[in-house]
C-alpha positions in Angstrom: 165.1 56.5 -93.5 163.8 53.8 -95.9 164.3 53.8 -99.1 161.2 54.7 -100.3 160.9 57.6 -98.0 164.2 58.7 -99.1 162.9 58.9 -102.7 159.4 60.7 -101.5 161.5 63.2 -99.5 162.8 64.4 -102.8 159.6 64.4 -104.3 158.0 66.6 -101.4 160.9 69.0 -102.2 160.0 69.2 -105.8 156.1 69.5 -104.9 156.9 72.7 -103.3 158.1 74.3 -106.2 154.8 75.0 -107.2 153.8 77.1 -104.5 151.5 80.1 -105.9 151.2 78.6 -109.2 149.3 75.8 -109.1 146.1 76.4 -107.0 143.7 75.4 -106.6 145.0 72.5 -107.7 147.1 70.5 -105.2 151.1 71.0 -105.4 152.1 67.5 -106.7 156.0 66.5 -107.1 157.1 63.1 -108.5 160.3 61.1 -109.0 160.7 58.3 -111.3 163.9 55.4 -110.5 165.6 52.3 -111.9 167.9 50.2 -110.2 168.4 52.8 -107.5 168.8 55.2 -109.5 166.8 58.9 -110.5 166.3 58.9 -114.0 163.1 61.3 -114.1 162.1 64.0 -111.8 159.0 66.4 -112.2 156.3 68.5 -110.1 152.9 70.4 -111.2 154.3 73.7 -112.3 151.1 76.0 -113.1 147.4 75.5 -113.2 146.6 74.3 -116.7 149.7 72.7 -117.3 151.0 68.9 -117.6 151.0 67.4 -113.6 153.9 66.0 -112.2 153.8 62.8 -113.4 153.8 63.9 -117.4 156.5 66.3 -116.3 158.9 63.6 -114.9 158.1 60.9 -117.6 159.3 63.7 -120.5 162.6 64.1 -118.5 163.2 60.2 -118.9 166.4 60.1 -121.5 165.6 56.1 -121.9 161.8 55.4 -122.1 162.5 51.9 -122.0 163.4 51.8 -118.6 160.2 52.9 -117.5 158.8 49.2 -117.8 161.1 48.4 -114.3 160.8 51.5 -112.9 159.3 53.2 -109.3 157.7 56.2 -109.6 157.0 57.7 -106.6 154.0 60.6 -106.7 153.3 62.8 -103.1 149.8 62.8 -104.2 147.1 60.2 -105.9 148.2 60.0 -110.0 144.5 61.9 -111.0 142.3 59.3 -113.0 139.7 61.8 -114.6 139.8 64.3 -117.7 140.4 67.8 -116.3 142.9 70.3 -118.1 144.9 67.8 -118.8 144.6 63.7 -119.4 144.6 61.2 -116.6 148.3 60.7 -114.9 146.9 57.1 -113.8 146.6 56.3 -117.5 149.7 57.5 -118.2 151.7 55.7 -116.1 149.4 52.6 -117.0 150.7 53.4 -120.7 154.3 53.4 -119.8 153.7 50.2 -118.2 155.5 51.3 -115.5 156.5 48.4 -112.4 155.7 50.2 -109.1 154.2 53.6 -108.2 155.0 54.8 -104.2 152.1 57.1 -103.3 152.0 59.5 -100.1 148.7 60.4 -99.4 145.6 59.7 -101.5 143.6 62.4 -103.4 140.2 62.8 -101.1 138.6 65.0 -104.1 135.4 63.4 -105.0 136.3 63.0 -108.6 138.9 60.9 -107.8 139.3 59.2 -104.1 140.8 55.9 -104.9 140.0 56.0 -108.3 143.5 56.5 -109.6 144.9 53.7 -107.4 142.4 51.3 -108.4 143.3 52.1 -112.0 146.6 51.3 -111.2 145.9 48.1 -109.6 143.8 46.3 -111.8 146.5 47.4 -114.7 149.0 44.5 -112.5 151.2 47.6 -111.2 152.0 47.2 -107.6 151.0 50.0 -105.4 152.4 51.2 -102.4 150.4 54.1 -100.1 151.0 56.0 -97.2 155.0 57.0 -97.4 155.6 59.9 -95.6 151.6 60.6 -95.9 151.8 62.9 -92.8 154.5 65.1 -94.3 152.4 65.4 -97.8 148.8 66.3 -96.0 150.8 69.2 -94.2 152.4 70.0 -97.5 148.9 70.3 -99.1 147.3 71.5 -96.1 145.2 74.4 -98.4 144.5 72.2 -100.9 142.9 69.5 -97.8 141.2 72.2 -95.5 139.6 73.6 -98.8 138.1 70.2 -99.7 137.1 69.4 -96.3 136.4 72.5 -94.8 134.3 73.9 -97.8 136.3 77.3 -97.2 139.7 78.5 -98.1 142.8 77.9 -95.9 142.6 81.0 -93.5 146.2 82.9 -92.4 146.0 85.5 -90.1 148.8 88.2 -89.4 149.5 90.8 -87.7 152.0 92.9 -86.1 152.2 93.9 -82.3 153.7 95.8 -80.2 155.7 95.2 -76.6 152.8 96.4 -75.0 150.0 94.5 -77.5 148.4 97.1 -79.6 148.6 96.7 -83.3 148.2 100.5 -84.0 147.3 103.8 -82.3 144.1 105.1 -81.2 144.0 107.2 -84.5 144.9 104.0 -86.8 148.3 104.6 -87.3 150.4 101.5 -87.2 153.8 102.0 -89.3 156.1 100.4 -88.1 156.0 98.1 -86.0 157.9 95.7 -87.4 161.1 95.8 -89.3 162.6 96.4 -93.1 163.1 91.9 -92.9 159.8 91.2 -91.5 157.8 93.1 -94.0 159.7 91.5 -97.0 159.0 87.9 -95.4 155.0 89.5 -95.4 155.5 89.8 -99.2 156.8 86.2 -100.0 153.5 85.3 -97.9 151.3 87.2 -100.2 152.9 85.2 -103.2 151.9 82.4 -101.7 148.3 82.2 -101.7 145.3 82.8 -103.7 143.5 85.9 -102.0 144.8 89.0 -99.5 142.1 90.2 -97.3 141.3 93.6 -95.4 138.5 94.9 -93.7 137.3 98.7 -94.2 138.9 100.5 -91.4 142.5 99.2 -92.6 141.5 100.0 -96.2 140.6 103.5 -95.2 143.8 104.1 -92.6 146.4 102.4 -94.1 145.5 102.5 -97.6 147.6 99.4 -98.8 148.3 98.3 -101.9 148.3 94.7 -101.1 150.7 93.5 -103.6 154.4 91.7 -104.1 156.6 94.1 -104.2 159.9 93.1 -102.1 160.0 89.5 -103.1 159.1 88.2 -106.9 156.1 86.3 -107.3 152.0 86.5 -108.2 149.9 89.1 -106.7 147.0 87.7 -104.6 143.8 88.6 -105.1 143.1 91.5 -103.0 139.3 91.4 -101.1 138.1 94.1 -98.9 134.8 94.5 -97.1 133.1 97.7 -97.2 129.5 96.8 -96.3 128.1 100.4 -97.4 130.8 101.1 -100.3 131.7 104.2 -97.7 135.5 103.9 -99.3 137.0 106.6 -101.0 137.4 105.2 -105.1 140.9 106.7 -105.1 142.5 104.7 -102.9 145.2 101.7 -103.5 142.6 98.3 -103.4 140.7 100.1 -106.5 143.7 101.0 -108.9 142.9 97.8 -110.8 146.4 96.8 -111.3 145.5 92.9 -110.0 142.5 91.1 -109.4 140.3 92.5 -106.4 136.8 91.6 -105.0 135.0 94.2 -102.8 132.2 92.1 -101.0 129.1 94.4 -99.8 125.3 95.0 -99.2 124.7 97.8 -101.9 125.5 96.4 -105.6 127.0 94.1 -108.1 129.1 95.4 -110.7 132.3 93.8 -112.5 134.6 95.6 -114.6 138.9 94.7 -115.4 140.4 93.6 -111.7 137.4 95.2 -110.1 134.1 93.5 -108.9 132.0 94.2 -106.3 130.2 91.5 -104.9 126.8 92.3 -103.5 125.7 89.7 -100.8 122.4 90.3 -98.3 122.0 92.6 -95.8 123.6 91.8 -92.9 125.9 89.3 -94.2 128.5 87.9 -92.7 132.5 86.6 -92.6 130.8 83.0 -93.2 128.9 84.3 -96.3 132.4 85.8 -97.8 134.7 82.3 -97.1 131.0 80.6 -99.0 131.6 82.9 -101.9 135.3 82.4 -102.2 135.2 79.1 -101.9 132.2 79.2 -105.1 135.6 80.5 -106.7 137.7 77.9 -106.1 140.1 80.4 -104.1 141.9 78.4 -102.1 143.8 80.2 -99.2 142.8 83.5 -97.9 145.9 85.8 -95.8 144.0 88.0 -93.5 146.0 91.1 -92.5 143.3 93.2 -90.7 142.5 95.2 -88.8 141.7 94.0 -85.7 137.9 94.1 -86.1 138.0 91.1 -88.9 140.9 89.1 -87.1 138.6 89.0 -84.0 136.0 87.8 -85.7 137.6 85.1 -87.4 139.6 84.1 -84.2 135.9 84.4 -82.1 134.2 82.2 -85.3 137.3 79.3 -84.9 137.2 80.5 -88.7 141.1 79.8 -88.6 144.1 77.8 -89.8 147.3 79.7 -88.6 148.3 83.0 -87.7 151.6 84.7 -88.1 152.3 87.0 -85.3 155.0 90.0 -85.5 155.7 91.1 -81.6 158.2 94.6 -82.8 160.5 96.2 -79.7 158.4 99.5 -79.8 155.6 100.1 -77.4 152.6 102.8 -77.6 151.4 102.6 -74.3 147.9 103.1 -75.6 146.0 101.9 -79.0 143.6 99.3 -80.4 144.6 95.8 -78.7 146.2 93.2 -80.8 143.8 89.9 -80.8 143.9 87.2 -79.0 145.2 83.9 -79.5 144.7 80.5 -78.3 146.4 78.0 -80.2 149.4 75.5 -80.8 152.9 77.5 -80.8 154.6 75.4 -83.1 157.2 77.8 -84.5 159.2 80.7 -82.9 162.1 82.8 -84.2 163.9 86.3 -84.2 163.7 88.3 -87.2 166.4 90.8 -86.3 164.7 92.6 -83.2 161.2 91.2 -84.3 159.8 88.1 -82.5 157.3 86.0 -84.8 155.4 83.0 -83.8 153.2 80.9 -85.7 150.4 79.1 -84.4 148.4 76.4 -85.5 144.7 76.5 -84.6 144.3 73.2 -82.8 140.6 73.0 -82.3 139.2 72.5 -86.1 
């Protein structure tokens, strides 16, 4: 490993630290050294708030050595107003030697902007350093910009046999205590938690973090003729929730409902949450939605439970073609995560 990757692998750790507070802004980390040495570390910590680069500059003890210093940033140094003031100008102030950059920002507002900034300041740029490893680490941020939808997660859990409940909806458990805590660090990890109106009805989740510490999602159900009961768990109001469907439009504290046409579909939803700047959407059923979105290649990964019980009989666990690209044992619970290979 070069040297430069060395220093980029630390600031991909630091990036990460910003998981389910920054979106939708990217996850941004950034390390600052002088003669081989880290004098300045930093990473985005939550939307609104000073970017990496500002972060790391403030934990500089000497300023002064900023004039023969690398900083190296995972993503693009931003070259536009937003919340905050341009980290391209900053570093441009500092007068800073060399800034290593990983993969380039391909929002619009800036693209290249920020490195041409740099450049025609006299500060030698270098791009590209571990660039595959920071696309994956912004993969939502990407997929949302590209895509013009959020980052879609699917999960489920299924048994021996391949049902993900019984004929009468009943699905608890099939997994274990461990899995369904691992389920909850998930939810803290993204924007928006979706259901449709069968598993709304049956299961009446709550949707939150409860087992692990972090943000609660957004919670969206679809419930095309509003035929949910009002008492249940999505409409308590105790976190943000969005209930998409063909009757009316109302909003009041952590409750809106969302009124799209007649007829409308899972395409029209991802359209509306991207309109919200929602960046990453986990899907956890039923099986009526996941089939769709599987059938629609309306997919980025899915996170499949496989529990040691069996029913014999139920409501068939979906389908999956895709890129196996992680497997483990979760106690006596097999999960796999796949990658959807054909976007």
């Amino acid at each position: 490993m070069s040297q430069d990757e060395q220093y980029m692998r630390r600031a991909l750790d630091l990036a990460v630290l910003g998981q389910g507070s920054v979106s939708p802004n990217p996850m941004v980390g950034c390390v600052i050294v002088h003669q081989d040495k880290v004098i300045g570390e930093g990473y985005h910590k939550v939307y609104g708030g000073p970017h990496a680069e500002p972060n790391a500059v403030e934990s500089v003890g000497d300023p002064l050595l900023l004039k023969n210093a690398t900083v190296y940033v995972t993503l693009e140094p931003c070259s536009h107003w937003g919340k905050t003031p341009p980290c391209a100008d900053l570093l441009i102030d500092k007068k800073v030697k060399r800034v290593v950059i990983a993969a380039v920002d391909t929002n619009p507002v800036v693209g290249g902007k920020g490195i041409k900034k740099l450049q025609e300041a006299g500060i030698e740029v270098v791009q590209g350093v571990l660039e595959k490893e920071a696309l994956e680490e912004n993969r939502r941020f990407f997929t949302f910009l590209s895509q013009k939808r959020p980052y879609i997660i699917l999960k489920w859990a299924q048994t021996q046999d391949g049902f993900v409940a019984r004929e009468n909806f009943d699905s608890k458990w099939i997994s274990n205590p461990y899995s369904r805590q691992l389920v909850h660090k998930w939810r803290s990890e993204e924007d928006a938690i979706l259901v449709g109106t069968l598993t709304a009805k049956f299961d009446n989740p709550k949707l939150n973090v409860r087992e692990w510490v972090g943000k609660d999602p957004t919670r969206i159900v679809i419930d095309r003729n509003l035929s949910l009961e009002k008492d249940l768990n999505l409409f308590d109001r105790s976190q943000p929730t969005i209930c998409y469907n063909q009757v009316q439009s109302s909003s009041g504290p952590n409750l809106e409902h969302c009124a799209l046409q007649e007829g409308f579909d899972i395409e029209d939803v991802l359209a509306d949450l991207h309109r919200r700047n929602i960046q990453s959407v986990f899907v956890e059923g039923g099986a009526r939605i996941l089939n769709t979105l599987i059938s629609k290649n309306l997919w980025d990964e899915a996170r499949v439970f496989t529990g040691p019980v069996s029913f014999g009989t139920g409501i068939k666990a979906p389908l999956i073609e895709g890129l196996s690209f992680q497997e483990s044992d979760i106690m006596d619970d097999r999960l796999r995560i796949y990658r959807n290979i054909k976007l």
